[in-house]
C-alpha positions as CSV (number, residue, x, y, z in Angstrom):
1,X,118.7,44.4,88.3
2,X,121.8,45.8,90.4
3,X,123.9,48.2,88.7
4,X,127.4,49.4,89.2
5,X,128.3,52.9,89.5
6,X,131.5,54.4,89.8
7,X,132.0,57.1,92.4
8,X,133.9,59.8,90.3
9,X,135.8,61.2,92.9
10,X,137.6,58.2,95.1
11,X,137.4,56.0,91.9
12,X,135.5,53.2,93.7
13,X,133.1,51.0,92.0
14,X,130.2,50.3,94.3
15,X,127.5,47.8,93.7
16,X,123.8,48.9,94.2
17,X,122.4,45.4,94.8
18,X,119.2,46.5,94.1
19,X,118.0,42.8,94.6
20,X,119.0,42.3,97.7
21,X,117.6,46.2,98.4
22,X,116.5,47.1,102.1
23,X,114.4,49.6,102.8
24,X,115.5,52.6,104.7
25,X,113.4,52.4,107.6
26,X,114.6,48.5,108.2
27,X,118.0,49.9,109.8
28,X,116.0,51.6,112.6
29,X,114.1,48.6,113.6
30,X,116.8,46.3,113.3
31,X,119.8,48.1,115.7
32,X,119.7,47.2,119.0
33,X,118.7,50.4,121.0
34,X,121.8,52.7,122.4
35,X,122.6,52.2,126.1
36,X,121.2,55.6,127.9
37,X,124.7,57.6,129.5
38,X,124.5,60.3,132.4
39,X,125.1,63.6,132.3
40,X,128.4,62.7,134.3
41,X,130.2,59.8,134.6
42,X,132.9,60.5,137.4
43,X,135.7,57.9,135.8
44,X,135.5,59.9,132.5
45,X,138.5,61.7,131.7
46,X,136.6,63.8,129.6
47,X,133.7,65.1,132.7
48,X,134.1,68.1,134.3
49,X,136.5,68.2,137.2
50,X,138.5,65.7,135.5
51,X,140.8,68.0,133.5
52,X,143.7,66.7,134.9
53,X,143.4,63.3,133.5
54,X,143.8,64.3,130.3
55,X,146.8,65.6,129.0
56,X,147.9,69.1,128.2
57,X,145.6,71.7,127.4
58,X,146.2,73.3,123.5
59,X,143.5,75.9,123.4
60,X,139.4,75.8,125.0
61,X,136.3,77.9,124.6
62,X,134.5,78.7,127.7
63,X,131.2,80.1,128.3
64,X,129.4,81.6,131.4
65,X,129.6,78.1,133.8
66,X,133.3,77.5,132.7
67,X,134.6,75.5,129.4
68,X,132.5,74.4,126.6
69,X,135.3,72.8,124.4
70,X,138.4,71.7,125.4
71,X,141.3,70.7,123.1
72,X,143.9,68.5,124.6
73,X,146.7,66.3,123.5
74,X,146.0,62.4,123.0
75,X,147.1,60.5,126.1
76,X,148.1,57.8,124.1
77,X,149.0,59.5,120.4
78,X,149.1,57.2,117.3
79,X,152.2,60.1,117.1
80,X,155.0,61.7,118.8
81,X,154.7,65.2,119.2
82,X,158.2,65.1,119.8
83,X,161.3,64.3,117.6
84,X,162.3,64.9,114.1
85,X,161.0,64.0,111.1
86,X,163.7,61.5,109.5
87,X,163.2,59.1,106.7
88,X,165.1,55.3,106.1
89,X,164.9,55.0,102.2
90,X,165.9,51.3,101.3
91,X,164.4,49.3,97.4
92,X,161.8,47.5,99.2
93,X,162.0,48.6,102.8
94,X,160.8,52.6,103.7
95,X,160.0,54.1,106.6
96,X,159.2,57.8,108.3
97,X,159.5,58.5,112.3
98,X,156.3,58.6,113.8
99,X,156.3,62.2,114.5
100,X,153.7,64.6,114.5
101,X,150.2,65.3,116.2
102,X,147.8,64.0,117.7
103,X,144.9,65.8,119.6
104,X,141.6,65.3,121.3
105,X,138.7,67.7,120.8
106,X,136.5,67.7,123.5
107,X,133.6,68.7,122.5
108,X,131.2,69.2,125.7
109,X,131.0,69.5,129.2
110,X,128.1,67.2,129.2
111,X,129.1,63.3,129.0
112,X,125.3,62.5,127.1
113,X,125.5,65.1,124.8
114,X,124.6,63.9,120.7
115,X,125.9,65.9,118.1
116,X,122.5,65.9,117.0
117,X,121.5,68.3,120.4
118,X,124.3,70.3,120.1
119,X,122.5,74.0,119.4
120,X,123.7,76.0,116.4
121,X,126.1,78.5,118.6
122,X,128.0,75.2,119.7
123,X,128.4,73.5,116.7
124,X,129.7,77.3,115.5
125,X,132.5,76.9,118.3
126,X,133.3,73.8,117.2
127,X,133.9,74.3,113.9
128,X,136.0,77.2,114.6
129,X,137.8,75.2,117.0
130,X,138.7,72.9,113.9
131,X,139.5,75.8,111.8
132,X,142.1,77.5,114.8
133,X,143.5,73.7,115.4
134,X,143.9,72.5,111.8
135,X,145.6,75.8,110.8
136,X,147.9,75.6,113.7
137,X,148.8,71.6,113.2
138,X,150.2,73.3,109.7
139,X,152.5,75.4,111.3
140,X,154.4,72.5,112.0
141,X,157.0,71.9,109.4
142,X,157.2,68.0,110.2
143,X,153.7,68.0,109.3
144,X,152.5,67.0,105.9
145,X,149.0,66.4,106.2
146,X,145.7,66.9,108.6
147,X,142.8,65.0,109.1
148,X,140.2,65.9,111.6
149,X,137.5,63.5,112.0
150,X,135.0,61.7,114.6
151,X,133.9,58.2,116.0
152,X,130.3,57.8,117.4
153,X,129.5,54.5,118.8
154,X,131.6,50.9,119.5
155,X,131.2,50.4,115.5
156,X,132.7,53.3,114.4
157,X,135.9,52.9,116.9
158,X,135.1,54.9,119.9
159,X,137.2,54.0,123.1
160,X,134.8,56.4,125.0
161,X,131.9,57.4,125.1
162,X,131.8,61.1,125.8
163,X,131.4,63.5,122.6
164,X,135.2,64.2,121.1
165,X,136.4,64.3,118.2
166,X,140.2,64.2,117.2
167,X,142.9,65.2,114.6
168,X,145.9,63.8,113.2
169,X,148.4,65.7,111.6
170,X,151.0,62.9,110.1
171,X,154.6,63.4,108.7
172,X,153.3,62.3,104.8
173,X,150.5,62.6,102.6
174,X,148.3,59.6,102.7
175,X,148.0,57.6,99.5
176,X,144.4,57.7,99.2
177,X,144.4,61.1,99.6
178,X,147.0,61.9,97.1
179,X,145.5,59.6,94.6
180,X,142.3,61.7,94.9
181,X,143.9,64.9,94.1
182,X,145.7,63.2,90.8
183,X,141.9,62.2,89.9
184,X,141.0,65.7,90.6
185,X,143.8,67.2,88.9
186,X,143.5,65.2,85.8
187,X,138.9,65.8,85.8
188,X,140.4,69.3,85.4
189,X,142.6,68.8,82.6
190,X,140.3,66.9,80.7
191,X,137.5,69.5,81.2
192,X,138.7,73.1,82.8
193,X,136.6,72.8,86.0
194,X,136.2,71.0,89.3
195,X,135.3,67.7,89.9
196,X,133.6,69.0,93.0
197,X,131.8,71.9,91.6
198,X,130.6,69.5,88.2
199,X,129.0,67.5,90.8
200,X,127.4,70.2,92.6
201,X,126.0,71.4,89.7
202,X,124.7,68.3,88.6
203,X,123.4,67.3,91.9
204,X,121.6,70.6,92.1
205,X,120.0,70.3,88.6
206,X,118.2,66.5,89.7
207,X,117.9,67.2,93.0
208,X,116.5,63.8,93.7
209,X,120.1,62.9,96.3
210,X,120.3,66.1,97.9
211,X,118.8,66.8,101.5
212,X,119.8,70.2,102.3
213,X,120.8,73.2,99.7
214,X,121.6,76.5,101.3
215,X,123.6,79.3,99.8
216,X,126.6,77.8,101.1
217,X,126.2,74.4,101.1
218,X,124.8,71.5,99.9
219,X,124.2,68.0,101.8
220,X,124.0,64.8,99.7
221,X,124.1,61.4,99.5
222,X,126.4,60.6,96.6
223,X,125.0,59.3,92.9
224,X,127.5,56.4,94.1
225,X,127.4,56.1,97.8
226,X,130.0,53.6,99.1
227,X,127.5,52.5,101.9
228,X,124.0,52.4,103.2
229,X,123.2,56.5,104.0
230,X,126.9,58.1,103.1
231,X,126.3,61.4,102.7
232,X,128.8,64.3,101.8
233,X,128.9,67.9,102.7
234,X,129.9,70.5,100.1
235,X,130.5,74.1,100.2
236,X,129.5,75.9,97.0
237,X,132.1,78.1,97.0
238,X,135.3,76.4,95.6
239,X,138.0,76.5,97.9
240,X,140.7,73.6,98.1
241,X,141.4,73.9,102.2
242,X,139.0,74.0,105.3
243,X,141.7,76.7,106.5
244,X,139.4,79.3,104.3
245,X,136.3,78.9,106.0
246,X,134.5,82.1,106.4
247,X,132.4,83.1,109.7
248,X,129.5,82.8,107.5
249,X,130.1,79.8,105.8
250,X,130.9,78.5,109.4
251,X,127.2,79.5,110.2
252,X,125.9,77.7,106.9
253,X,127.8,75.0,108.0
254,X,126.9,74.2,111.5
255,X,123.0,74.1,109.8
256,X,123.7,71.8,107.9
257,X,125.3,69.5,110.6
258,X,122.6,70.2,113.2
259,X,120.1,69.0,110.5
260,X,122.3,66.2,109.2
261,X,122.6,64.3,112.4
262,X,119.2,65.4,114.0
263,X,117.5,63.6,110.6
264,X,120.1,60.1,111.6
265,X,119.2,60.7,115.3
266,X,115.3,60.5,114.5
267,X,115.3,58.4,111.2
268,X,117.7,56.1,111.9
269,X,117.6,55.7,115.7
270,X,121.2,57.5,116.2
271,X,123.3,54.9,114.5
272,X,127.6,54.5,114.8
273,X,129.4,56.5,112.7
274,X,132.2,58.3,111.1
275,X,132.7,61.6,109.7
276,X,135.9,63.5,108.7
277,X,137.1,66.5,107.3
278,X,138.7,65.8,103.6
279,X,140.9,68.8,102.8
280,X,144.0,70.4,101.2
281,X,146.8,72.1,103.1
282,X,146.3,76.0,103.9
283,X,148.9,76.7,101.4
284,X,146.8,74.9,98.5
285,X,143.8,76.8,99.1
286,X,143.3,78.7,96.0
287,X,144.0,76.0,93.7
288,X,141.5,75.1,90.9
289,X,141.1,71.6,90.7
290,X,140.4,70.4,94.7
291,X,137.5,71.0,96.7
292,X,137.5,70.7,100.6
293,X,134.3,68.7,101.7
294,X,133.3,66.6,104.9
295,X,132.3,62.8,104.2
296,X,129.8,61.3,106.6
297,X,129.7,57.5,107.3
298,X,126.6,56.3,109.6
299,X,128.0,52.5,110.3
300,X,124.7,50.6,109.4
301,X,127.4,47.8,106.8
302,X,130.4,46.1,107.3
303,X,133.1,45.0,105.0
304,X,133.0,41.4,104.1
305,X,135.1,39.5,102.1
306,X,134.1,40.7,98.5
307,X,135.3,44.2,100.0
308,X,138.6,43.2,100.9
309,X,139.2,40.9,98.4
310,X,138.1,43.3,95.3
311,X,138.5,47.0,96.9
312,X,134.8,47.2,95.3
313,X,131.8,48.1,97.8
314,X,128.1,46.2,98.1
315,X,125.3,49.1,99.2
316,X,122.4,47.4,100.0
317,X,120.3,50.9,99.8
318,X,119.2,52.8,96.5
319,X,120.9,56.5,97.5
320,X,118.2,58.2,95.8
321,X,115.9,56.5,98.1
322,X,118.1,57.3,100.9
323,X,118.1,60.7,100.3
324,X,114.2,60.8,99.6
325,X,114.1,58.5,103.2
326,X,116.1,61.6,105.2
327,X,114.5,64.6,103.8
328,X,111.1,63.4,104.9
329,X,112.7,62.9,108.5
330,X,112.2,65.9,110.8
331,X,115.3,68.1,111.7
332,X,114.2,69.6,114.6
């Protein structure tokens, strides 16, 4: 029989439609196999000896041959970077000026390169690359909010192909994430601690959705995974904004990536997908209710018309035999 679980921390219902169930191994067989790319491609604005096609240069990390991540504005920004931040307030009709940021992190030389391949001193720079971007998109005072995320693959939204990722910084909170913090804030009213750090304990204590548990993260897919293979990242230590990060955490952290996507690149045939950092403002950071955390998306569903139509999600996989499914794949 399906069951219905409730995922406690977006407050989405999510049917696990264990009788239409597919087993984890099916979505490997079933994509079509991923076009091979070169190591260059000489129209990508993104190659080497193409940094003029991009557009101006915010900060890069170079090695011994030259630059290993580059961070540039968007050529096309869903925002102006430009302008002030004004707002029209009428009863029904409301509006903010489109200002704020909008940036593109590059984050190789080489066009092929998976984030699965990426070694663990990379994935370090690129995290700290987040960290100096994020808390720098703050220091704008038209800036209300920051997401930095990525797009892998046509079905997660990728325009091209070489690895980047980007971030957003927009001139209001987003309602789904300020509904998420009331959650969070009234989970703490109701019981004096973290929704976050509840669920890590509880997840710890079964064990049977986690994949990876280091002393400063955990990996899991979710008692109430919106989608086939969602998985969240968790630091233990509570800490409401990504702007904390420590240099050690930062290590823990690029682990747990590096084995994250190496298990989807092996056991699921490098699928499409989304992943994004979920976090507070710096200035939030040592409140006691929110919990920074990275959601991961592999695209292996799409939203049909019960989604739309009821704001409810159909997973088609058991999580605890997705999780069981990617701690059996190798991570090297």
């Amino acid at each position: 029989m399906s069951e219905l679980r409730l995922n406690l921390l977006t407050r989405e219902w999510v049917v696990i439609a264990a009788e239409r169930a597919r087993r984890p191994a099916e979505f490997k067989l079933s994509r079509p196999q991923r076009p091979v790319r070169p190591a260059f491609e000489a129209t990508c604005p993104f190659c080497v000896g193409n940094e003029g096609k991009t557009g101006d240069e915010h900060f890069r990390i170079n090695d011994g041959n030259g630059w290993l991540i580059r961070v540039v504005g968007n050529k096309y920004p869903a925002l102006s970077s430009s302008g002030e931040r004004t707002r029209s307030i009428d009863p029904i009709m409301r509006s903010v000026s489109g200002v704020g940021r909008h940036e593109v992190i590059i984050e190789s030389p080489a066009h092929d390169k998976a984030t699965a391949f990426y070694t663990l001193g990379h994935l370090e720079g690129l995290l700290e690359t987040y960290r100096e971007r994020f808390n720098e998109a703050y220091k704008d005072e038209r800036v209300e909010h920051v997401i930095i995320f990525k797009n892998h693959g046509e079905g997660a939204g990728t325009a091209i192909a070489h690895p980047h990722s980007q971030l957003i910084a927009t001139p209001v909170v987003p309602y789904q994430f300020r509904d998420r913090v009331r959650s969070a804030m009234h989970y703490f009213d109701d019981t004096g601690e973290c929704l976050q750090c509840a669920m890590l304990k509880r997840e710890r204590r079964e064990g049977v959705r986690v994949i990876m548990d280091t002393a400063g993260f955990m990996t899991f897919i979710p008692y109430a995974a919106l989608s086939p293979f969602h998985t969240w990242i968790f630091p233990k230590r509570h800490g409401a904004s990504f702007a904390g990060i420590t240099a050690e955490e930062v290590k823990d952290l690029a682990m747990h990536i590096k084995s994250l996507f190496t298990r989807f690149h092996h056991g699921l045939d490098d699928p499409d997908f989304n992943y994004s950092i979920r976090s507070s403002r710096p200035l939030d950071e040592g409140n006691e209710y929110c919990h920074w955390y990275i959601s991961v998306v592999p695209r292996l569903s799409k939203a049909a018309g019960f989604e739309l139509g009821s704001g409810m999600f159909i997973n088609s996989v058991i999580p605890e035999e997705s999780a069981a499914f990617l701690r059996a794949v190798r991570a090297e």
